[in-house]
RODO-2510 file (C-alpha; in nm, 4 decimals, decimal comma):
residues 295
     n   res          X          Y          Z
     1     x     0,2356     2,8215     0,2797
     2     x     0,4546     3,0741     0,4461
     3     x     0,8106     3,0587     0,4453
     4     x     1,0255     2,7923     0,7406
     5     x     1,2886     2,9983     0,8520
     6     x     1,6347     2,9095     1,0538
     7     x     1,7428     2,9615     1,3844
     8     x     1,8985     3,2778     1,2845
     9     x     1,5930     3,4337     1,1719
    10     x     1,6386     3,3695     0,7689
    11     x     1,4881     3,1888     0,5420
    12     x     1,6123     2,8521     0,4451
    13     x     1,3441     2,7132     0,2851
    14     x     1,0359     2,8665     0,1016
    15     x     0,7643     2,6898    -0,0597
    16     x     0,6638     2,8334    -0,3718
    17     x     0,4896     2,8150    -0,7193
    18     x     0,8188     2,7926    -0,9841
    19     x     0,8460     3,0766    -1,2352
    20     x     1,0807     2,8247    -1,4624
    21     x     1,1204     2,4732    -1,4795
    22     x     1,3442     2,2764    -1,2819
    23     x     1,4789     1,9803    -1,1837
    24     x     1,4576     1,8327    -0,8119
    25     x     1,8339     1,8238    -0,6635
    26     x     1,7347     1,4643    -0,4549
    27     x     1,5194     1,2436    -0,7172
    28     x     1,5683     1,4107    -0,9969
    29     x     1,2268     1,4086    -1,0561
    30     x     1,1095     1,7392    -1,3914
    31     x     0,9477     2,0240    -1,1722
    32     x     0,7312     2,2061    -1,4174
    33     x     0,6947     2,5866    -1,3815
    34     x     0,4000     2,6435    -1,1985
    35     x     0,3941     2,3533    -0,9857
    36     x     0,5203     2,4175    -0,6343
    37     x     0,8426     2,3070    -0,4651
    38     x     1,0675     2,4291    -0,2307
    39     x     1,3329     2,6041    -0,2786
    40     x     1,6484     2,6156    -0,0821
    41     x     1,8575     2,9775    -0,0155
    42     x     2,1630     2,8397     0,0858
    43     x     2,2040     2,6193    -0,2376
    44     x     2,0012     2,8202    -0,4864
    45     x     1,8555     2,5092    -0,5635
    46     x     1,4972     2,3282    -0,5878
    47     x     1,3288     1,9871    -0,4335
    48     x     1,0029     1,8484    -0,4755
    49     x     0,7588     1,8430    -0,1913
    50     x     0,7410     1,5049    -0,1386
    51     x     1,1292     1,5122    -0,0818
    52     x     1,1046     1,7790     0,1597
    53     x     0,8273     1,5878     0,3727
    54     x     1,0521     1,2753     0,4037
    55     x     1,3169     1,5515     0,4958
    56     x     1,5942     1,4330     0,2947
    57     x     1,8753     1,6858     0,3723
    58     x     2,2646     1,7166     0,2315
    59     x     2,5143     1,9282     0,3142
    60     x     2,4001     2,2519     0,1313
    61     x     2,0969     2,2684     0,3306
    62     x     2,1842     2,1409     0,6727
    63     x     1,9809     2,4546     0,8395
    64     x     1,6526     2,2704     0,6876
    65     x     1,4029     2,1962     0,9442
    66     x     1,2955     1,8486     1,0357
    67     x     1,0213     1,6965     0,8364
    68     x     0,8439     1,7825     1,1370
    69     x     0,8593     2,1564     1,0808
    70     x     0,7371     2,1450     0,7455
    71     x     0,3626     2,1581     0,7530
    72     x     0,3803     2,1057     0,4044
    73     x     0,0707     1,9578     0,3249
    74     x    -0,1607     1,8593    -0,0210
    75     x    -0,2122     2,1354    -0,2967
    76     x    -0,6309     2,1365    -0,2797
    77     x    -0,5634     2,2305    -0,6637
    78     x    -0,3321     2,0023    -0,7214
    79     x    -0,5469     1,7054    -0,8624
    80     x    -0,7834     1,9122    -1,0766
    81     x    -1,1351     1,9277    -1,1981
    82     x    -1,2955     1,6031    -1,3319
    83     x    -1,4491     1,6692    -1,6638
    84     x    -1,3361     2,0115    -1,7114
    85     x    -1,1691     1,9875    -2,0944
    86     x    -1,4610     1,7801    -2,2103
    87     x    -1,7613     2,0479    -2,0516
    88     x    -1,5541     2,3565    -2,1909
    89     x    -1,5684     2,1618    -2,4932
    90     x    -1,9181     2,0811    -2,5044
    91     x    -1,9669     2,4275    -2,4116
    92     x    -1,8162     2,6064    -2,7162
    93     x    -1,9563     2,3786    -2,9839
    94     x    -2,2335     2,4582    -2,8452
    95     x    -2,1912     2,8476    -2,8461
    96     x    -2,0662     2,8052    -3,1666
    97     x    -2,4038     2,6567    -3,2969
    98     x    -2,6085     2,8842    -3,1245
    99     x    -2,4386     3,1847    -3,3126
   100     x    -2,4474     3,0752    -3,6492
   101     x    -2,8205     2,9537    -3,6095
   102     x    -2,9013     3,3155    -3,5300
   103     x    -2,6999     3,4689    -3,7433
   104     x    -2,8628     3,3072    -4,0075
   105     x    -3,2250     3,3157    -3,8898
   106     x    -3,2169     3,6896    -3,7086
   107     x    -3,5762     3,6533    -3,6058
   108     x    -3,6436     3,2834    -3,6103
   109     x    -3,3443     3,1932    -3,4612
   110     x    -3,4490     3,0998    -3,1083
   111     x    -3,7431     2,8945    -3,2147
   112     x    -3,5016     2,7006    -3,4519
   113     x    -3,2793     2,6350    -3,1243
   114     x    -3,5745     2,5505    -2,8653
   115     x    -3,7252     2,3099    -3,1233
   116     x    -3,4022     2,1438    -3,2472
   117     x    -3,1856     1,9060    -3,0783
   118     x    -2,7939     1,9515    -3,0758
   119     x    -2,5881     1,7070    -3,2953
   120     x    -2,4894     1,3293    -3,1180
   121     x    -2,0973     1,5173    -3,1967
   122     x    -2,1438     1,7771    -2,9347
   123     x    -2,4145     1,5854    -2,7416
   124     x    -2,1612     1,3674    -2,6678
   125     x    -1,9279     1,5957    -2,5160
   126     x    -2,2036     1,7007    -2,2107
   127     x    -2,2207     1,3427    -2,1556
   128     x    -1,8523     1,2420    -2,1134
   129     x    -1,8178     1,5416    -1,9383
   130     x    -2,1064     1,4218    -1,6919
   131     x    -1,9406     1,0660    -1,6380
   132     x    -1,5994     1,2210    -1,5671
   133     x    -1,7343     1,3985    -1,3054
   134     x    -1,9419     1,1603    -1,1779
   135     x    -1,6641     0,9379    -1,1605
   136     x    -1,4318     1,2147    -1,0045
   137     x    -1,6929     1,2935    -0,6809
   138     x    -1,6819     0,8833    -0,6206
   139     x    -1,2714     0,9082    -0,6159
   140     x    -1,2851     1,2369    -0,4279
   141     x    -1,4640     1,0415    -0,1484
   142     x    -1,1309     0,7947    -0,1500
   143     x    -0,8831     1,0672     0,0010
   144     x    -0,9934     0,9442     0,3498
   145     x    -0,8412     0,6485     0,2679
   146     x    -0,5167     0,7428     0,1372
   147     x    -0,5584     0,7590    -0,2542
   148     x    -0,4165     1,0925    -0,4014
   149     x    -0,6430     1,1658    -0,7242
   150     x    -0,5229     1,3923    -1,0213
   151     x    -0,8593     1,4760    -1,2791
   152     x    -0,9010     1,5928    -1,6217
   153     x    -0,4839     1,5962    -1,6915
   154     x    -0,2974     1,7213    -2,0395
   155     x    -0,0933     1,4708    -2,2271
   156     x     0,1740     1,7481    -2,3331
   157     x     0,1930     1,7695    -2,7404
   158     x    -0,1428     1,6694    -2,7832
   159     x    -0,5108     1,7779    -2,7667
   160     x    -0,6074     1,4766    -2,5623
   161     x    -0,6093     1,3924    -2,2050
   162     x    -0,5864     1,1519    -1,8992
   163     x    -0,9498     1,1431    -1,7400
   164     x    -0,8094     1,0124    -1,3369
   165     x    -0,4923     0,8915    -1,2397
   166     x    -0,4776     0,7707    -0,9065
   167     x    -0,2238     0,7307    -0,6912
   168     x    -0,2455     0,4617    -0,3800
   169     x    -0,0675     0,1937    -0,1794
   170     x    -0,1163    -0,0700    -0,5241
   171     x     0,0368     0,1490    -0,7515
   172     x    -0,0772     0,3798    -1,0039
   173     x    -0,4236     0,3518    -1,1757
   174     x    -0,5033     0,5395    -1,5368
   175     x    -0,8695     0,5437    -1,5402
   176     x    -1,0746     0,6207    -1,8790
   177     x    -1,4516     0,7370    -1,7945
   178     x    -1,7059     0,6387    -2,0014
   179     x    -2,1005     0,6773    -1,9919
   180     x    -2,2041     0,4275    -2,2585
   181     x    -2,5155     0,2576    -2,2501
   182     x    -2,5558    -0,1197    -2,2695
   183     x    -2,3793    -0,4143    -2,0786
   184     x    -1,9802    -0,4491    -2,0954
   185     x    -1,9069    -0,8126    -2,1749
   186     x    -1,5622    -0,9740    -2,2861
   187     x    -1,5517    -1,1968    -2,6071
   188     x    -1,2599    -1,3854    -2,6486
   189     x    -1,2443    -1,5202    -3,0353
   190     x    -0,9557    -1,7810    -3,1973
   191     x    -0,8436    -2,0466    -2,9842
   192     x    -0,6811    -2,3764    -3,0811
   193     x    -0,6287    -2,3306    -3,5064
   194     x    -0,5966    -1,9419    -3,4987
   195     x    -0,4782    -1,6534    -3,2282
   196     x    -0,6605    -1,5943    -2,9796
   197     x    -0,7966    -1,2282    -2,9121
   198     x    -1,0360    -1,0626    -2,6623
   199     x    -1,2716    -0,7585    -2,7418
   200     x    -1,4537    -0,5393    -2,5530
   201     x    -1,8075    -0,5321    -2,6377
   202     x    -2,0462    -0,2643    -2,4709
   203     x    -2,4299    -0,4102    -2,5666
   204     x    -2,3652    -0,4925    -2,9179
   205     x    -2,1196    -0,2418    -3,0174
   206     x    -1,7166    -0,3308    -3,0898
   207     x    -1,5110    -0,0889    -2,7990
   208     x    -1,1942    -0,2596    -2,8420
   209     x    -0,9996     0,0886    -2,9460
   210     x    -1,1132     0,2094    -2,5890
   211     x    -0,8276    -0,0959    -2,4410
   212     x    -0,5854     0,0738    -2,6745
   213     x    -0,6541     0,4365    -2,5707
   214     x    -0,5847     0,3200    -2,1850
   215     x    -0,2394     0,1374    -2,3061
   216     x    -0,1757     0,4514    -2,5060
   217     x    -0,2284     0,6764    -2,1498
   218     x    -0,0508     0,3884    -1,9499
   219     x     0,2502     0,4326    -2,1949
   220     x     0,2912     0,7597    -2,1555
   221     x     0,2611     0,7332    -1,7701
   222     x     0,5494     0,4546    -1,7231
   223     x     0,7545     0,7004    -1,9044
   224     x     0,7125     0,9359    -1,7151
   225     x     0,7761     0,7787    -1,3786
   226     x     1,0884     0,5804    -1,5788
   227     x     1,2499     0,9325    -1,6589
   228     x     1,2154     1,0257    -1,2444
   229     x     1,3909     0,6370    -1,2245
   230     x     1,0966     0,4911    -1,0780
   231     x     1,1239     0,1697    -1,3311
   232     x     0,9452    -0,0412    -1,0997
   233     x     0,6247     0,1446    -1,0184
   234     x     0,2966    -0,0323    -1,1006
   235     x     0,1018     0,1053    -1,3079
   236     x    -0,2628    -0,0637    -1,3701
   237     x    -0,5395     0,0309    -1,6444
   238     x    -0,8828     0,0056    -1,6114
   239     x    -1,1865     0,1670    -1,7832
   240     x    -1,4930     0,2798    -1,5733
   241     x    -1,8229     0,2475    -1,7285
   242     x    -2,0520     0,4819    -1,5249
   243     x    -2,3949     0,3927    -1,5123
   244     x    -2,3665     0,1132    -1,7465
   245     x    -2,6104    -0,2104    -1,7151
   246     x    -2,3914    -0,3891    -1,4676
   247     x    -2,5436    -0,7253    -1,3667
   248     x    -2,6163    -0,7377    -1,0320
   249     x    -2,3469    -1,0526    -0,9379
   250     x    -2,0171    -1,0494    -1,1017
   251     x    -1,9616    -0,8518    -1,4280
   252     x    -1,5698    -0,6992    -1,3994
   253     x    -1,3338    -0,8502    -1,6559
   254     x    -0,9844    -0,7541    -1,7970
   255     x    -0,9423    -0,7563    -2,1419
   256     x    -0,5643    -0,7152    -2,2460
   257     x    -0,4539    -0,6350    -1,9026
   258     x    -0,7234    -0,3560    -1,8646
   259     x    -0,9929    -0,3805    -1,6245
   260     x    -1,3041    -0,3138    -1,6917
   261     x    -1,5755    -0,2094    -1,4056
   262     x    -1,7968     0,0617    -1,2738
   263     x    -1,7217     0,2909    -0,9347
   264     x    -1,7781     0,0654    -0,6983
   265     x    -1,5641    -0,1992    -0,7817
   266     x    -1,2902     0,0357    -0,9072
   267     x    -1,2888     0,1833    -0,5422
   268     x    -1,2366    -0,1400    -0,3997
   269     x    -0,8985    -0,1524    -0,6192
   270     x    -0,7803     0,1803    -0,5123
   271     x    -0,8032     0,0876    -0,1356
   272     x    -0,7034    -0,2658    -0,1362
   273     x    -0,3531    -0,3259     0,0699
   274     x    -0,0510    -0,2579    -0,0789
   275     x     0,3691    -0,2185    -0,0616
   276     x     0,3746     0,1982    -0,1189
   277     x     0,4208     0,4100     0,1185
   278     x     0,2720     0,7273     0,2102
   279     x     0,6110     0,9188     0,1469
   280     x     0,5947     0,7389    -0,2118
   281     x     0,2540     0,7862    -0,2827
   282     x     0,3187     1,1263    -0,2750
   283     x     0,6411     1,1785    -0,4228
   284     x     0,5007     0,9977    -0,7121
   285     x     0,1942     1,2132    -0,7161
   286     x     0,4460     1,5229    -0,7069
   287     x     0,6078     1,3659    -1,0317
   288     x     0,2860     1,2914    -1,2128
   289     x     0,0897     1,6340    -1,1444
   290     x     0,3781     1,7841    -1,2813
   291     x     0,4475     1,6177    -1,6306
   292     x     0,1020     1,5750    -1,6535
   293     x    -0,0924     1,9503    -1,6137
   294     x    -0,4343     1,9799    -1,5911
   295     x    -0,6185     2,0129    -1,8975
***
């Protein structure tokens, strides 16, 4: 985006990628370095985008445009690439199997690899890769609509990631892809003489841990948005099973506050009707994209 400038020909505000980190002078809200923001000559200082568009303006930056001036409009790279982390993966295990099979069989090597199959461990990368984006093209079709998308994002500290988050008028959704086979069913065990508990069953096999992965993500998420003092945000969970055996009436559940559903129906979430804003749907986008990096 190319510098706004003032009536007297400098240039108040530029919008720009941050060399170092900072911290937006109206919300407060962490601006990692890298992410863009604008940043404001007269005070030296920084604000987040979303700021900017609802053109909130003090006195060290009266010469600011109107919010109508600022054609400041959605990063294209901002939300990522669905299944990115998981197909690099995928990719170098795979490499790294194809090397040491020829370096140990010089001549036979590429027969050994055409007539072998790679192990379920990397295997299994491809396919959670595939789901992911799957999943991310269905979302991608949602920005019509007014849902702001962030793929494939880095929990700082860790290895792991965030598959979506979405951002719309209900709140924020953390979505966990998956491309299991079987039927999703809830079984809810315990009852009158013991506690009660639900799992998550997928065909026959136990995928309980997968509910505890999406608090784990939702966690991390609310703290986030609770250091930028947005306490009272929603923030749902819900796990996506792409190209599951869905029956063909009903099917959705929540177990332990996480939904559970395929595209479709999580689509129908993401645009139902709901309190936020525009303005706040992207300021908390801004917050998210930036102490969450893509993976």
């Amino acid at each position: 985006m190319e510098p706004v400038t003032g009536d007297n020909g400098g240039t108040a505000v530029k919008v720009m990628r941050l060399r170092y980190a900072g911290t937006c002078e109206q919300c407060q809200a962490r601006l990692e370095a890298g992410s863009r923001a604008a940043y404001l000559r007269a005070s030296k200082t920084v604000r987040c985008l979303p700021c900017v568009e609802m053109g909130r303006v003090d006195e060290h930056s009266a010469a600011t445009p109107a919010p109508q001036a600022l054609p400041v409009g959605p990063d294209p790279s901002a939300a990522g690439t669905a299944g990115s982390s998981a197909r690099r993966e995928y990719e170098r295990r795979s490499a790294k199997r194809e090397a040491r099979i020829r370096e140990a069989h010089p001549r036979l090597g590429g027969l050994i690899l055409a007539v072998t199959d790679e192990p379920q461990s990397t295997t299994a990368w491809a396919r959670g890769a595939k789901g992911e984006e799957l999943l991310g093209r269905r979302l991608d079709d949602l920005a019509a609509e007014g849902v702001r998308l962030l793929h494939d994002r880095r929990i700082p500290g860790t290895r792991a990631n965030i598959d979506h988050v979405a951002i719309s008028a209900t709140g924020v959704h953390v979505i966990d892809a998956k491309r299991y086979r079987g039927r999703p069913s809830l079984r809810v065990e315990g009852g009158l003489f013991r506690p009660r508990s639900e799992k998550l069953l997928v065909g026959s096999r136990d995928c309980t841990k997968l509910v505890e992965g999406v608090h784990k993500q939702v966690a991390l998420v609310r703290a986030a948005l609770d250091s930028a003092a947005l306490t009272n945000a929603p923030i749902h969970g819900a796990l996506c099973f792409v190209e599951a055996d869905w029956p063909l009436l009903g099917g959705s559940f929540v177990v332990d506050e996480v939904a559970v559903l395929w595209p479709k129906k999580l689509a129908e979430r993401l645009t139902a009707t709901g309190g936020w804003t525009v303005a706040e749907i992207e300021r908390v986008h801004a917050i998210l994209a930036a102490a969450f990096p893509p993976a």
